[in-house]
mmCIF entry with sequence, helices, sheets and N, C-alpha, C, O atoms, coordinates in Angstrom:
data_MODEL
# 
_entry.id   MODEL 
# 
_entity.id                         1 
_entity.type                       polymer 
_entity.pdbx_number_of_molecules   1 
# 
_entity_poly.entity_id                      1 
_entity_poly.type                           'polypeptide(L)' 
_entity_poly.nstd_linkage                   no 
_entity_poly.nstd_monomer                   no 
_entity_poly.pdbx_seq_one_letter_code       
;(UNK)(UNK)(UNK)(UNK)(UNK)(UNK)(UNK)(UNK)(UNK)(UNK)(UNK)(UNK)(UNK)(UNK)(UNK)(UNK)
(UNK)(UNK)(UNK)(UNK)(UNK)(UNK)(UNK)(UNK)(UNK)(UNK)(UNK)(UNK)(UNK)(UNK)(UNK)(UNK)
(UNK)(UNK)(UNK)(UNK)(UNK)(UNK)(UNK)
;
_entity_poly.pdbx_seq_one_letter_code_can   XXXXXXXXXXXXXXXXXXXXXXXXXXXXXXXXXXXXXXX 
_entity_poly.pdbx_strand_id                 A 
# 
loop_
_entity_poly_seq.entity_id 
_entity_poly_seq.num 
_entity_poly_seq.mon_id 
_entity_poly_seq.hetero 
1 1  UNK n 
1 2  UNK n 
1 3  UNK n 
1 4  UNK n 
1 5  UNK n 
1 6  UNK n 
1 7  UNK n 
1 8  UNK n 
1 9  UNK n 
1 10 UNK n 
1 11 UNK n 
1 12 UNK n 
1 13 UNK n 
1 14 UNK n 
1 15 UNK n 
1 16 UNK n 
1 17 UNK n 
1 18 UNK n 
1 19 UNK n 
1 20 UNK n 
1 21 UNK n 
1 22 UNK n 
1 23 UNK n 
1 24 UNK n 
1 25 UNK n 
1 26 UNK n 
1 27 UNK n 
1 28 UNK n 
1 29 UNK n 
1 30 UNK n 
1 31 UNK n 
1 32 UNK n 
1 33 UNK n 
1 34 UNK n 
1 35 UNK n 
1 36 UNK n 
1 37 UNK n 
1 38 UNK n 
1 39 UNK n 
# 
_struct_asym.id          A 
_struct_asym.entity_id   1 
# 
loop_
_struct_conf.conf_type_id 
_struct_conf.id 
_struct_conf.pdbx_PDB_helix_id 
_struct_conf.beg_label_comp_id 
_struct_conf.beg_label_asym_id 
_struct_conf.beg_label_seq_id 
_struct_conf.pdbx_beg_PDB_ins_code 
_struct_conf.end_label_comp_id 
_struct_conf.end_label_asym_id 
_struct_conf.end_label_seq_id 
_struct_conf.pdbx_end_PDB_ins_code 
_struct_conf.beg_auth_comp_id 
_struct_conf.beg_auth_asym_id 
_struct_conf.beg_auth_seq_id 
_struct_conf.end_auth_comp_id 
_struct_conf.end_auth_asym_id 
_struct_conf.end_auth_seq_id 
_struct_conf.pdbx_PDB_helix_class 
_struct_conf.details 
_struct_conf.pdbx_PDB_helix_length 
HELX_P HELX_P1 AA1 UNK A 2  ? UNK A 16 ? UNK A 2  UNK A 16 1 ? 15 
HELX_P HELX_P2 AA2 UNK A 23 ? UNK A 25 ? UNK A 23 UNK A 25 5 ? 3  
HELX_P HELX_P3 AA3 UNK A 34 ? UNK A 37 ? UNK A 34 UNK A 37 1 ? 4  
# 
_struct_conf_type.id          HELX_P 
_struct_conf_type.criteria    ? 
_struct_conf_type.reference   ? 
# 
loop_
_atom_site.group_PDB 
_atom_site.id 
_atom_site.type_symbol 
_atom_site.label_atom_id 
_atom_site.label_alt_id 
_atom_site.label_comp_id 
_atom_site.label_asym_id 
_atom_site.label_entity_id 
_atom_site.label_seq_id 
_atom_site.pdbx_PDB_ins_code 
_atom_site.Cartn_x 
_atom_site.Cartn_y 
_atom_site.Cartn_z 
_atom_site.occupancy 
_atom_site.B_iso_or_equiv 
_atom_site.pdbx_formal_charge 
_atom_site.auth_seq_id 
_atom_site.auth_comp_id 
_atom_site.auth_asym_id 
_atom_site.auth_atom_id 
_atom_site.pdbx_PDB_model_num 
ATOM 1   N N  . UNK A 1 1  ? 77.520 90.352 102.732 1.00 0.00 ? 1  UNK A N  1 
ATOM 2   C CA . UNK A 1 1  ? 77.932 91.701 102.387 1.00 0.00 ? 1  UNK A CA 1 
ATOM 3   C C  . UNK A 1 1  ? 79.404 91.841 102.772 1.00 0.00 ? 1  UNK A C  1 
ATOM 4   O O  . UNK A 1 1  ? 79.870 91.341 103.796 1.00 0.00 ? 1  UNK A O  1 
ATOM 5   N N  . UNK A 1 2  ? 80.101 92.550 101.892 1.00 0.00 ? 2  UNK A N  1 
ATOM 6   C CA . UNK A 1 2  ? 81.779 92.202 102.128 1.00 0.00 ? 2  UNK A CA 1 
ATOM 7   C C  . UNK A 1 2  ? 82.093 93.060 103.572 1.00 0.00 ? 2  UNK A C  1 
ATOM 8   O O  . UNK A 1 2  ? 82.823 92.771 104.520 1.00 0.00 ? 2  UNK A O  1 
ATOM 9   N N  . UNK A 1 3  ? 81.326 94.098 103.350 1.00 0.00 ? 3  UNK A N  1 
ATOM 10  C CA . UNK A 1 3  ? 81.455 94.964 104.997 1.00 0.00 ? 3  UNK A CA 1 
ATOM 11  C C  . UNK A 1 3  ? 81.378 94.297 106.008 1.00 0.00 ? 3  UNK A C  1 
ATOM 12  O O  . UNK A 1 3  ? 82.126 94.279 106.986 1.00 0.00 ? 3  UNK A O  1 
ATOM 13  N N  . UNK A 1 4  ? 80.082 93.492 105.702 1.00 0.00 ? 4  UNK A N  1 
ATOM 14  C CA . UNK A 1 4  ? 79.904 93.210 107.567 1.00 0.00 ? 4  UNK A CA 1 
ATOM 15  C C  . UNK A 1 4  ? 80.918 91.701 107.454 1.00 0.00 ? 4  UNK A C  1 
ATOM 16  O O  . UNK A 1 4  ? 81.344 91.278 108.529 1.00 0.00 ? 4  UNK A O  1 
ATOM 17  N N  . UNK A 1 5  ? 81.170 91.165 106.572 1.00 0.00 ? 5  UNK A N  1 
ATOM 18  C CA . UNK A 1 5  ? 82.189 89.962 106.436 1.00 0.00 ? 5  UNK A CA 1 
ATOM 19  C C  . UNK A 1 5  ? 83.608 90.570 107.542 1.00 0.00 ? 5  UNK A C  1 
ATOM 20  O O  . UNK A 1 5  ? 83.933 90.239 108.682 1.00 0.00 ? 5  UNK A O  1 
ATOM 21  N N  . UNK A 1 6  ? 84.213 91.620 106.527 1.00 0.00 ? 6  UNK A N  1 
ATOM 22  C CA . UNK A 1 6  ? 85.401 92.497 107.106 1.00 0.00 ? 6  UNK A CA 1 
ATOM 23  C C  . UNK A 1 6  ? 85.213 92.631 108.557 1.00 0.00 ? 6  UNK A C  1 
ATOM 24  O O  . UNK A 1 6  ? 85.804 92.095 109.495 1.00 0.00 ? 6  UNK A O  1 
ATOM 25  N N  . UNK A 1 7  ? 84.033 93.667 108.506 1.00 0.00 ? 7  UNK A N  1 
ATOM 26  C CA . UNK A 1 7  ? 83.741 93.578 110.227 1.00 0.00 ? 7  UNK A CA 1 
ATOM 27  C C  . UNK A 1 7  ? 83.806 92.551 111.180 1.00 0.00 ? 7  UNK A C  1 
ATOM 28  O O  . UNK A 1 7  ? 84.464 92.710 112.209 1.00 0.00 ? 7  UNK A O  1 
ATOM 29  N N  . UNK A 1 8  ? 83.178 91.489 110.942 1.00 0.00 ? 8  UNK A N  1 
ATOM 30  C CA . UNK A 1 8  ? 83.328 90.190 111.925 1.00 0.00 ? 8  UNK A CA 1 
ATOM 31  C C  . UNK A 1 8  ? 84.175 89.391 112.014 1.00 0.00 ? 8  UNK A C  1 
ATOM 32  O O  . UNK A 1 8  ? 84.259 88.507 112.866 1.00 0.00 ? 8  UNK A O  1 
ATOM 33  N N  . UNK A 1 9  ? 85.194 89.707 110.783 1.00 0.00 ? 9  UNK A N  1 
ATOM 34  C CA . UNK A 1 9  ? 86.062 89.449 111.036 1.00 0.00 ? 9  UNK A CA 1 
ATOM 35  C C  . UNK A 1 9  ? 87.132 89.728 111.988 1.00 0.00 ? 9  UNK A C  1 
ATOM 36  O O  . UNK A 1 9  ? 87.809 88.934 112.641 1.00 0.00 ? 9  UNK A O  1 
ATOM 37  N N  . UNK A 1 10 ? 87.171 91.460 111.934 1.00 0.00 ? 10 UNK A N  1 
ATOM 38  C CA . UNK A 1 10 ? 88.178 92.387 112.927 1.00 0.00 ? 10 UNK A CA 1 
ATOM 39  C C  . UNK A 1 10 ? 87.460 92.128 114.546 1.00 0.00 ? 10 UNK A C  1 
ATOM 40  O O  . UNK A 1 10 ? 88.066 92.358 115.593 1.00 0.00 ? 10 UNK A O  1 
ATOM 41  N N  . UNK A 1 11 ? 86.262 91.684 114.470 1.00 0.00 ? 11 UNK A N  1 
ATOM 42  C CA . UNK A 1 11 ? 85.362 91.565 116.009 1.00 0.00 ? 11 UNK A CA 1 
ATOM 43  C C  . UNK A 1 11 ? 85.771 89.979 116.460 1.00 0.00 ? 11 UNK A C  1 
ATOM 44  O O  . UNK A 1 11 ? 85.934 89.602 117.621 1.00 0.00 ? 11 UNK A O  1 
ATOM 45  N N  . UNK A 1 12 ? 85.887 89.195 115.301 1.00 0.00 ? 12 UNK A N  1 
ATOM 46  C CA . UNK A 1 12 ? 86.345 87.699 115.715 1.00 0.00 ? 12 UNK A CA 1 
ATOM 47  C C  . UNK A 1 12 ? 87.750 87.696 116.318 1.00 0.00 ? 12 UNK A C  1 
ATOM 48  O O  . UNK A 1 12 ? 87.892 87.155 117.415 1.00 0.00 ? 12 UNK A O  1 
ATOM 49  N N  . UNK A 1 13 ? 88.627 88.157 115.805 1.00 0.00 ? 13 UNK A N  1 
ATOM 50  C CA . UNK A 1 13 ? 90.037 88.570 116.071 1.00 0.00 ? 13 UNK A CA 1 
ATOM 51  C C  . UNK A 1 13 ? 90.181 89.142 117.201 1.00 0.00 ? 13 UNK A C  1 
ATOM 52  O O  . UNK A 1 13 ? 91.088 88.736 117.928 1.00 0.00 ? 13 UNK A O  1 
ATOM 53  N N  . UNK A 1 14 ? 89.242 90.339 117.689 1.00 0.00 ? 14 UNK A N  1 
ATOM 54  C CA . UNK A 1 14 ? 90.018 90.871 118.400 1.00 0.00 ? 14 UNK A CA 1 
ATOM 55  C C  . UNK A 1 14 ? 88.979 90.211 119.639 1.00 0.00 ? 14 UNK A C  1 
ATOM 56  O O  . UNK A 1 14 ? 89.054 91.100 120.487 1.00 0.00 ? 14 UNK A O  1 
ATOM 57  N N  . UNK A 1 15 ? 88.197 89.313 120.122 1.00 0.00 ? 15 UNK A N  1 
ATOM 58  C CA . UNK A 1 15 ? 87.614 88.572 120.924 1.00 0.00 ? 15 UNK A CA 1 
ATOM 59  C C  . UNK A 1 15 ? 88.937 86.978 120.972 1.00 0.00 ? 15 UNK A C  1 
ATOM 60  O O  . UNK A 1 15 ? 89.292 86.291 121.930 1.00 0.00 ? 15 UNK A O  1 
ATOM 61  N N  . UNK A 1 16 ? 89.175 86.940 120.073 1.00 0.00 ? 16 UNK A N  1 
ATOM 62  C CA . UNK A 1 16 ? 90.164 85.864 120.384 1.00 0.00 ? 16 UNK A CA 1 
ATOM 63  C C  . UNK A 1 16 ? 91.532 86.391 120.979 1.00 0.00 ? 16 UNK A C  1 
ATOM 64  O O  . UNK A 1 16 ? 92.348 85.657 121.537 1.00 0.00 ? 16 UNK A O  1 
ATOM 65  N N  . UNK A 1 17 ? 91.692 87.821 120.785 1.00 0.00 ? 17 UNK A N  1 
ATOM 66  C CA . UNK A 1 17 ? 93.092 87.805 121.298 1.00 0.00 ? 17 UNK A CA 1 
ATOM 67  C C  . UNK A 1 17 ? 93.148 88.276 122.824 1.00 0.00 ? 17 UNK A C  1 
ATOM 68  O O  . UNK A 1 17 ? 94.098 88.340 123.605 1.00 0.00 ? 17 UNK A O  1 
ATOM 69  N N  . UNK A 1 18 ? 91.366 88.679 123.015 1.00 0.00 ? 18 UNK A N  1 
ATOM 70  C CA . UNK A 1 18 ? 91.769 88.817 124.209 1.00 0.00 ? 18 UNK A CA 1 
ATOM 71  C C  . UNK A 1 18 ? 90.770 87.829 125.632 1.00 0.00 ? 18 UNK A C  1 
ATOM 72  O O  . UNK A 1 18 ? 90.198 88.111 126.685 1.00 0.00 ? 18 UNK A O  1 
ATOM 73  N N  . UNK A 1 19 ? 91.083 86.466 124.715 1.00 0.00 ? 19 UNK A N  1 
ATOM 74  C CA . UNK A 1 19 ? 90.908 85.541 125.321 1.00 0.00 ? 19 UNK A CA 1 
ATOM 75  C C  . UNK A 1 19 ? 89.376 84.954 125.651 1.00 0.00 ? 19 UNK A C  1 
ATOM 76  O O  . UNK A 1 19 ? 89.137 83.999 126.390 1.00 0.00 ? 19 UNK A O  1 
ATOM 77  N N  . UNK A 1 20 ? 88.445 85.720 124.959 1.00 0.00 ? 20 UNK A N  1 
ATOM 78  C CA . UNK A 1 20 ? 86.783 85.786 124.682 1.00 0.00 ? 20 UNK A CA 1 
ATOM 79  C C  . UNK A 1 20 ? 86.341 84.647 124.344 1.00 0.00 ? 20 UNK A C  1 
ATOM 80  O O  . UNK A 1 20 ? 85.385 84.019 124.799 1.00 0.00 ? 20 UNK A O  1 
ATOM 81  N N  . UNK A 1 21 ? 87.354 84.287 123.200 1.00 0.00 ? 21 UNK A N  1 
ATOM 82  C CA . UNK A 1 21 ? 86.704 83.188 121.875 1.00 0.00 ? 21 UNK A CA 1 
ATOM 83  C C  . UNK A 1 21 ? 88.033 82.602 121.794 1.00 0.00 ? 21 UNK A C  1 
ATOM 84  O O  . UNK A 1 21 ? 89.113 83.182 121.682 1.00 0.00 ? 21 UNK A O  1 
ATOM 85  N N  . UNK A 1 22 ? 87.721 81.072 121.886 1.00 0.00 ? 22 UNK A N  1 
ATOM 86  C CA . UNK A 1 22 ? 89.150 80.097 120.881 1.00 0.00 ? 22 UNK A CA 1 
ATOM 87  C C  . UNK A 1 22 ? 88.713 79.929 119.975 1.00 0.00 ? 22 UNK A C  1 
ATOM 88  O O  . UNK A 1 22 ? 87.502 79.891 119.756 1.00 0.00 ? 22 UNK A O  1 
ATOM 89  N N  . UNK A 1 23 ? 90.306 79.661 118.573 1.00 0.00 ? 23 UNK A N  1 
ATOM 90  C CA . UNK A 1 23 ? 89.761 79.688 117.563 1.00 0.00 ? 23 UNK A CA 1 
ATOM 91  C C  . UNK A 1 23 ? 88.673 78.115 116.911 1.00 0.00 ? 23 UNK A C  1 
ATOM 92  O O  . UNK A 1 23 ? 88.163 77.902 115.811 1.00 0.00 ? 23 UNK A O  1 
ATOM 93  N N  . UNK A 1 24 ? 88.690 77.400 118.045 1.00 0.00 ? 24 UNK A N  1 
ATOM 94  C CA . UNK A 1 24 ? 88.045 76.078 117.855 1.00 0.00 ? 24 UNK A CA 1 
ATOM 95  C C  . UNK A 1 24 ? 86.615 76.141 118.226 1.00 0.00 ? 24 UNK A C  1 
ATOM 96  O O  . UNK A 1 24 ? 85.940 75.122 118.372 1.00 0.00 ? 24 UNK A O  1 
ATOM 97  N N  . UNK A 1 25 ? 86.030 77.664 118.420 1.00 0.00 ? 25 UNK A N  1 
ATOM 98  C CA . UNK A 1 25 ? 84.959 77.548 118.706 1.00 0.00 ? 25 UNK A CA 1 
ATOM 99  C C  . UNK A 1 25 ? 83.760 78.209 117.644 1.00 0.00 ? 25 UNK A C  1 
ATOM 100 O O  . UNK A 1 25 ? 82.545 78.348 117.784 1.00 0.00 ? 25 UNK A O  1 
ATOM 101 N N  . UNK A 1 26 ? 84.830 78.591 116.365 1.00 0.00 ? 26 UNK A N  1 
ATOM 102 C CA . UNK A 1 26 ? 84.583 79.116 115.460 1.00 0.00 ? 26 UNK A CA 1 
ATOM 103 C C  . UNK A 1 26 ? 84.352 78.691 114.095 1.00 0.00 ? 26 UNK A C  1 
ATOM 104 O O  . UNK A 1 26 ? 85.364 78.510 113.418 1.00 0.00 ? 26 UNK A O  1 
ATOM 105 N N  . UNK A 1 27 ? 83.059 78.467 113.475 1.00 0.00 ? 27 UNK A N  1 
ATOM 106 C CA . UNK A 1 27 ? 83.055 77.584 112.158 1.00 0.00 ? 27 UNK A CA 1 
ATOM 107 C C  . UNK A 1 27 ? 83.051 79.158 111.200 1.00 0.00 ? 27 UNK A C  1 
ATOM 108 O O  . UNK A 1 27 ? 82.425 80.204 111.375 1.00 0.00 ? 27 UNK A O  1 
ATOM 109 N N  . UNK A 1 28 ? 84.058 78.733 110.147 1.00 0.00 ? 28 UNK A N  1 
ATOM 110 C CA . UNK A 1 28 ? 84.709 79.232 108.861 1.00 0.00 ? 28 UNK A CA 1 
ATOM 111 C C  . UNK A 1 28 ? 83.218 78.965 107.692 1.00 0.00 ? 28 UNK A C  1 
ATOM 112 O O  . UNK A 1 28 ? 82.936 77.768 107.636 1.00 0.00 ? 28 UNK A O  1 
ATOM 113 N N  . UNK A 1 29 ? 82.516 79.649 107.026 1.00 0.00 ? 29 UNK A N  1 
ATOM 114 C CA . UNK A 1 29 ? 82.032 79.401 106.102 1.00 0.00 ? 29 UNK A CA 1 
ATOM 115 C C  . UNK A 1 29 ? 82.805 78.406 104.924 1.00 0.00 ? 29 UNK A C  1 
ATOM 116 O O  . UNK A 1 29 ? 84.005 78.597 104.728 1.00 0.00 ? 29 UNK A O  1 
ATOM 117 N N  . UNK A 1 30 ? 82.147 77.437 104.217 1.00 0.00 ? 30 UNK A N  1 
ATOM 118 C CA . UNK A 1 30 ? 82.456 77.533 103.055 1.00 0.00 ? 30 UNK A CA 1 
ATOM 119 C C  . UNK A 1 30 ? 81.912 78.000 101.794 1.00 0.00 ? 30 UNK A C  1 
ATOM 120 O O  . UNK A 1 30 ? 80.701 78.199 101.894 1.00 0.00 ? 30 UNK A O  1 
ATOM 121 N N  . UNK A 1 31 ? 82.336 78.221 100.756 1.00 0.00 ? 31 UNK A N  1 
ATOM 122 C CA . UNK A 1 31 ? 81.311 78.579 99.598  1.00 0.00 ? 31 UNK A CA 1 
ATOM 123 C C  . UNK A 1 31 ? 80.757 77.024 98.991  1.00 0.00 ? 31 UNK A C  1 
ATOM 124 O O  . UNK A 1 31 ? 81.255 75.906 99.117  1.00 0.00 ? 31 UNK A O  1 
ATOM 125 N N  . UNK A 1 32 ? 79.411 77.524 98.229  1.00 0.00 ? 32 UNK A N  1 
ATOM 126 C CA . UNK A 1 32 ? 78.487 76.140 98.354  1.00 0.00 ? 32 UNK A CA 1 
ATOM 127 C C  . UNK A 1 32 ? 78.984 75.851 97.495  1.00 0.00 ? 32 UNK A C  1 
ATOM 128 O O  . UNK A 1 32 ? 79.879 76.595 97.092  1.00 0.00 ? 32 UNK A O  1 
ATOM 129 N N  . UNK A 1 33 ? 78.690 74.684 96.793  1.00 0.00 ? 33 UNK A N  1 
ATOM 130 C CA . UNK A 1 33 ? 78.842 73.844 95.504  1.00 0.00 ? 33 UNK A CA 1 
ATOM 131 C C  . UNK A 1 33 ? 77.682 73.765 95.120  1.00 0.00 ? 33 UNK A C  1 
ATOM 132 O O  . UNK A 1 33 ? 76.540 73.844 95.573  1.00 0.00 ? 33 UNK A O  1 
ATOM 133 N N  . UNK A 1 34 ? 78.520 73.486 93.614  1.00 0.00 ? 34 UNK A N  1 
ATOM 134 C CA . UNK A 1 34 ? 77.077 73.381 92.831  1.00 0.00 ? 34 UNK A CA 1 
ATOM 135 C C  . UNK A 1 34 ? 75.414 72.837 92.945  1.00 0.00 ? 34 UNK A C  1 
ATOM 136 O O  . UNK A 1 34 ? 74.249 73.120 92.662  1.00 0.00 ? 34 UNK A O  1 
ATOM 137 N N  . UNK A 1 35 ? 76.312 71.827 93.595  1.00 0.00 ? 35 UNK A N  1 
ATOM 138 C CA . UNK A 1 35 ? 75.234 70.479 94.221  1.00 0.00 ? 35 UNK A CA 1 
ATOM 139 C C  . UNK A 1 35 ? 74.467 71.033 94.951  1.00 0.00 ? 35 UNK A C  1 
ATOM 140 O O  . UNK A 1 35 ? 73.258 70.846 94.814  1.00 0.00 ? 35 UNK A O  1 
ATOM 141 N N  . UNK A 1 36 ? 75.096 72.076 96.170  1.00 0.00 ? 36 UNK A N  1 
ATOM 142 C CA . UNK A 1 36 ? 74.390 72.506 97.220  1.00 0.00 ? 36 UNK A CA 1 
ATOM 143 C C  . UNK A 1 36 ? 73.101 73.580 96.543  1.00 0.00 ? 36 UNK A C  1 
ATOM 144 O O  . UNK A 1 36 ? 71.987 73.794 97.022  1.00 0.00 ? 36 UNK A O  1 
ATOM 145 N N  . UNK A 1 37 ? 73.649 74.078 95.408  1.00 0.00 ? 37 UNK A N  1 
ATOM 146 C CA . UNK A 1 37 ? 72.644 75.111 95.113  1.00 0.00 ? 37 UNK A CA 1 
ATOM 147 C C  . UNK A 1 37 ? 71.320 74.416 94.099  1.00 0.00 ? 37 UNK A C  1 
ATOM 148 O O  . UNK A 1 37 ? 70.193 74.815 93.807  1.00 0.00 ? 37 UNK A O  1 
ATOM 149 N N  . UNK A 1 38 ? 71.937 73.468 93.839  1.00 0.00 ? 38 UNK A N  1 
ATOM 150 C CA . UNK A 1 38 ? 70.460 73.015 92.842  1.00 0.00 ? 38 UNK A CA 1 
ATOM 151 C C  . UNK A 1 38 ? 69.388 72.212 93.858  1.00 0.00 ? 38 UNK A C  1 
ATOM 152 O O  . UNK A 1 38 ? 69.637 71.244 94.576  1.00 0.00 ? 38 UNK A O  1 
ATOM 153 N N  . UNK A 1 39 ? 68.232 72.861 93.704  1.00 0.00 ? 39 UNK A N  1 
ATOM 154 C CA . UNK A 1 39 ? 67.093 72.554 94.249  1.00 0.00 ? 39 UNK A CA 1 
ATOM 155 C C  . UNK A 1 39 ? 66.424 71.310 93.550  1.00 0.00 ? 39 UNK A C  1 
ATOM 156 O O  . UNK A 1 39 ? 65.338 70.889 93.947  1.00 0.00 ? 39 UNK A O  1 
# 
């Protein structure tokens, strides 16, 4: 959902800046591939 995307985003950020979270502790989605979606 693009909301709660936005949101965790501004909550990821602001835990990293204040020293909570490094950014190496954080996996980035990717979008799937085709491959990934065929069953």
């Amino acid at each position: 959902h693009p909301f709660d995307s936005s949101k965790w985003g501004r909550i990821c950020e602001f835990l990293i800046s204040e020293g909570i979270l490094n950014k190496n502790q954080i996996v980035e989605p990717v979008e799937a591939s085709k491959d990934d979606l065929l069953v």
